[in-house]
C-alpha positions in Angstrom: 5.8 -4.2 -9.1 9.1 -2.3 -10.2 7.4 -1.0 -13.6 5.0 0.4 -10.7 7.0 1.8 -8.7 9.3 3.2 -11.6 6.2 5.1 -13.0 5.6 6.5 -9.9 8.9 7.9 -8.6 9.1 9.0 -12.2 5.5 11.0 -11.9 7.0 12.3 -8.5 9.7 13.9 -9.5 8.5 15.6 -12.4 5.7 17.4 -10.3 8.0 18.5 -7.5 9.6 20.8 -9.6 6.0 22.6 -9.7 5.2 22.3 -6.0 6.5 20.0 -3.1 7.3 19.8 0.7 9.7 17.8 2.6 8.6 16.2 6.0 10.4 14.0 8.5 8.1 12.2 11.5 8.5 10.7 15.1 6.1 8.2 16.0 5.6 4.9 16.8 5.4 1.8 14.5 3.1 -1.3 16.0 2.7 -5.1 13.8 0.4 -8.3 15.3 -0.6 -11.3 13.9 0.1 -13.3 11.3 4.0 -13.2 12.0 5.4 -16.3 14.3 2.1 -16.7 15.5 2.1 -13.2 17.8 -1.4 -12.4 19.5 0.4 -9.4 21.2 1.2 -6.7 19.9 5.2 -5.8 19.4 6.1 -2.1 18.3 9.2 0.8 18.3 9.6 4.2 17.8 10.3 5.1 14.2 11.5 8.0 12.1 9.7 8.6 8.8 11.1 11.3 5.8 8.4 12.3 3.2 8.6 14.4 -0.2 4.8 15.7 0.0 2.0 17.5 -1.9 -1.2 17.7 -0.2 -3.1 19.4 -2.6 -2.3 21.5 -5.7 -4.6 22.6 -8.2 -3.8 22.1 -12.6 -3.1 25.2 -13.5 -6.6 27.5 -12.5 -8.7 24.4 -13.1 -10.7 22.3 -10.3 -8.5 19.4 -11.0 -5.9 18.6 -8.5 -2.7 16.1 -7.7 -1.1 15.2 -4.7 1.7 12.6 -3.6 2.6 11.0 -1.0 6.5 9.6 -1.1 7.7 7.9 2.3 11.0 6.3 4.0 10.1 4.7 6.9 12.5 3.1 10.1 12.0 1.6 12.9 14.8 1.6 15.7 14.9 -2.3 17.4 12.4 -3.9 18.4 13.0 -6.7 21.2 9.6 -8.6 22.1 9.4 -11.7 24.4 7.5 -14.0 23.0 5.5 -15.5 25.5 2.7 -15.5 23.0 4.0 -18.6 21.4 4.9 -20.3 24.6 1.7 -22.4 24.0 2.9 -24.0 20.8 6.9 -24.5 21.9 5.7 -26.3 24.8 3.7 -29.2 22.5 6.9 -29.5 20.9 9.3 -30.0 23.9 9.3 -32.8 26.4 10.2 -31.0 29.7 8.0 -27.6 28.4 7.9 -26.0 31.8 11.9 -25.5 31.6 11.7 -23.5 28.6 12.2 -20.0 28.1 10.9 -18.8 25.0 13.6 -16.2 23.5 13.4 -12.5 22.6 13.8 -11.5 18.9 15.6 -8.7 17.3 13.0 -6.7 14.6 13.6 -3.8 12.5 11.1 -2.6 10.1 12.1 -0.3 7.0 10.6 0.6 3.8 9.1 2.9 1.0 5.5 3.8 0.8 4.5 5.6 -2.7 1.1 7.2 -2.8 -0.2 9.4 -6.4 -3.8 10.8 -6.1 -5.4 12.4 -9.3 -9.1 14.3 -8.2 -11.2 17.2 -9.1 -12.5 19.8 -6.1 -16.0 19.5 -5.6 -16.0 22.4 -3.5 -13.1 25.2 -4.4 -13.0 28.9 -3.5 -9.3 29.3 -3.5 -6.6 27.1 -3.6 -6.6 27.6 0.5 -10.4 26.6 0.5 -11.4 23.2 -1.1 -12.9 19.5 -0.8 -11.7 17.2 -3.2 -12.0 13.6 -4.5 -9.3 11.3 -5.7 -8.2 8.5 -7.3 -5.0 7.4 -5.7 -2.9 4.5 -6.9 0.6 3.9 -5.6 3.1 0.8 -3.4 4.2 -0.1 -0.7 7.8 -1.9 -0.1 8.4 -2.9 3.5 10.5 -4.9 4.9 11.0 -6.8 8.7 14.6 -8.0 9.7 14.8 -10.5 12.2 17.4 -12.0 14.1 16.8 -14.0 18.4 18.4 -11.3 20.0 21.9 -11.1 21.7 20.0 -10.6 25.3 19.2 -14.0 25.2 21.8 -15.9 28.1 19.5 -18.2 28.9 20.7 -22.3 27.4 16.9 -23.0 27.4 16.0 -20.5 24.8 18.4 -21.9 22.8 17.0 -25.6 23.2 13.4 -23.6 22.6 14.1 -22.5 19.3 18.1 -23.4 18.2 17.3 -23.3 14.7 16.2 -19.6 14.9 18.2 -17.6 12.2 18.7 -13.9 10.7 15.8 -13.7 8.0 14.3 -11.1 5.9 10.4 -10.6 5.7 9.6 -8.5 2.7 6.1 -7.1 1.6 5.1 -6.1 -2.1 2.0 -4.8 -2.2 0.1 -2.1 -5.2 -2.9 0.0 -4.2 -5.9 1.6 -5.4 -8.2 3.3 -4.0 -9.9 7.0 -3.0 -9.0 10.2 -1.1 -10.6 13.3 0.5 -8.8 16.0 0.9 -9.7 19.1 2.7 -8.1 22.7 3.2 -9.7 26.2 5.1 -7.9 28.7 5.7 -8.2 30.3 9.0 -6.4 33.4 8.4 -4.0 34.8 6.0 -1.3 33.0 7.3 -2.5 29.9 8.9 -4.1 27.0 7.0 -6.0 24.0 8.3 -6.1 20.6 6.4 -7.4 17.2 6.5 -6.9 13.9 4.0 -8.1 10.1 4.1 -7.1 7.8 2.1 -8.5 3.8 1.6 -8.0 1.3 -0.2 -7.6 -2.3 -1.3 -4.1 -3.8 -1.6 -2.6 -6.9 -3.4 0.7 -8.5 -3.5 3.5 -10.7 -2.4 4.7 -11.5 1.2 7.9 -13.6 1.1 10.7 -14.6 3.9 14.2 -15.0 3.1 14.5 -18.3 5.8 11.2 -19.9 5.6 11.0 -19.7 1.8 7.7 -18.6 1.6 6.5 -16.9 -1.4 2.6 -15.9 -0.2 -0.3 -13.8 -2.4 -1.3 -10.9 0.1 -4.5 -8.6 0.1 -6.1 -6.5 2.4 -6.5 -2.6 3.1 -4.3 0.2 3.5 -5.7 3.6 5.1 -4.4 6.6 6.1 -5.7 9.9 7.8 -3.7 13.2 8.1 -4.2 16.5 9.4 -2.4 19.4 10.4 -1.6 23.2 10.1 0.1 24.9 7.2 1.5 28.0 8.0 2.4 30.5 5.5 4.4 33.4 5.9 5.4 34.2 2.2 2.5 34.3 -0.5 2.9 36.8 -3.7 1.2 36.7 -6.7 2.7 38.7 -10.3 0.4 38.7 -12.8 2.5 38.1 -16.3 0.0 39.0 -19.3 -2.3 35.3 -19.3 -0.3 34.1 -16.5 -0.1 34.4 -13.3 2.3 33.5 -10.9 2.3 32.3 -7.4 5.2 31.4 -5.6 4.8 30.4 -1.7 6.8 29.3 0.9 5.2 27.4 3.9 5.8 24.7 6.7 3.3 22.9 8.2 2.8 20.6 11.5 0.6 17.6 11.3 -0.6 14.2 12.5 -0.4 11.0 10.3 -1.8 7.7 10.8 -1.2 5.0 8.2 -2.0 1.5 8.5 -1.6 -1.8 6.4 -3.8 -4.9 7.0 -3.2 -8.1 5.9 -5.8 -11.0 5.5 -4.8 -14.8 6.4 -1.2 -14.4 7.2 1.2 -16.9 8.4 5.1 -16.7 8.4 7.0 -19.3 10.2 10.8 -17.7 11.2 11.4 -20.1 14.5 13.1 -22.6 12.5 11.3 -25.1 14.2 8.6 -25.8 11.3 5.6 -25.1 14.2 2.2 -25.2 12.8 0.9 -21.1 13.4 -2.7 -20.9 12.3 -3.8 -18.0 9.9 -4.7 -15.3 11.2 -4.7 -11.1 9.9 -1.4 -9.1 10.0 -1.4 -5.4 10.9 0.5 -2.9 10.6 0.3 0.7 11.1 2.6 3.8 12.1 1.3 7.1 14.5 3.6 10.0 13.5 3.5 13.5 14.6 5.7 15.6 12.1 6.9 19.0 10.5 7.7 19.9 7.2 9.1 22.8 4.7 7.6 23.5 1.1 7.1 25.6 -1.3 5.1 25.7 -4.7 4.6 28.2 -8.1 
């Protein structure tokens, strides 16, 4: 997983220097299932910064690359969990007393994303459909803690043995992508891009010390509006160059699911059936970029 990653942050940096465009998001990050036994779904606004290419074309060939390179955080989450009621009461003798407490999440992480394609439609470099093979990883990661808002003694009888753990997700991709780009005028550029594709890794938990094989899907859909005020081209014998300077407003949906999840962070060794574990992110953003 870190040879992985290496190789990738190594591809990303060296194609930057041709093209690139750095983003930062507002959204909202949702997880269920899987994690303490939750049938609910618990989620918090997060803040995402991206070094992007959406599409650029190999020199004047139909063959294309584009990257993807993400930081995500989440501010706190606080979720009562009265979906676990159910199971803390078999465990108590006087259950109807009980209080089941809130807990403290934070999710953070990396998402790395490299797509090599060819254009199976290209009049321009503004005016193409493409298909790719994307390979990259994905590095979350979910601090928990029971929150300081719990006063109440009986959520401490509930679950006393709750303690600040760690849930950390390694997972490597591969998949396909379809990318999309029309330009509406000669400023304004309208583009599209799906990604899916099937994911396998490690979910561990720094309490529980579990150590579980993962696999599922990871998608992601994106579209937005490039705008580009400053396009030249200066023709140099057999080359041509064509630096451009653009920023662009989009939509981003990215989601991670997990098949036959269970992590245990109670402290209290209660039985939580398997079940899927999701999670995905909803992020309007802008972004500033230029390429040559």
């Amino acid at each position: 997983m870190k040879r992985i990653s290496k190789i990738c942050l190594a591809g990303l940096l060296v194609s930057s220097l041709q093209a690139g465009e750095i983003q930062v998001g507002k959204g909202n990050f949702e997880m269920n299932g899987g994690f303490i036994g939750l049938d609910q779904t618990i989620n918090a606004d997060i803040t995402t910064y991206s070094m992007i290419e959406q599409h650029k074309n190999i020199f004047s060939s139909n063959w294309f690359y584009k990257y993807n390179f993400t930081w995500y955080d989440s501010k706190k989450m606080v979720q009562a969990q009265n979906s676990i009621n159910s199971y803390t009461n078999g465990y108590l003798q006087n259950p109807t007393s009980v209080t089941t407490p809130s807990v403290d999440y934070r999710v953070q992480g990396l998402d790395l994303n490299l797509a090599l394609g060819r254009d199976l439609l290209h009049s321009d470099e503004n005016n193409n459909l493409g298909l790719a093979l994307v390979v990259g990883a994905s590095i979350p990661w979910i601090d928990s803690k029971k929150s300081d808002n719990n006063n109440d003694s009986n959520s401490d009888s509930a679950m006393n043995a709750m303690k600040d753990s760690k849930t950390e997700l390694y997972t490597y991709k591969v998949g396909l992508n379809l990318t999309a780009e029309k330009s509406l005028s000669k400023y304004f550029i309208f583009y599209a891009s799906g990604t899916y594709a099937y994911q396998t890794g490690t979910m561990k938990n720094s309490y529980a010390k579990s150590d579980l094989k993962v696999n599922g899907r990871f998608q992601e859909y994106d579209l937005g509006l490039k705008i580009q005020p400053l396009s030249y081209d200066y023709k140099l014998g057999w080359f041509t160059l064509s630096p451009r300077l653009y920023m662009t407003l989009g939509y981003r949906y990215t989601a991670w699911d997990l098949d036959d999840i269970n992590i245990d962070v109670t402290g209290s060794n209660m039985k939580f059936k398997e079940t899927d574990f999701n999670m995905n992110s909803k992020v309007a953003y802008f972004g500033v970029g230029y390429s040559f």
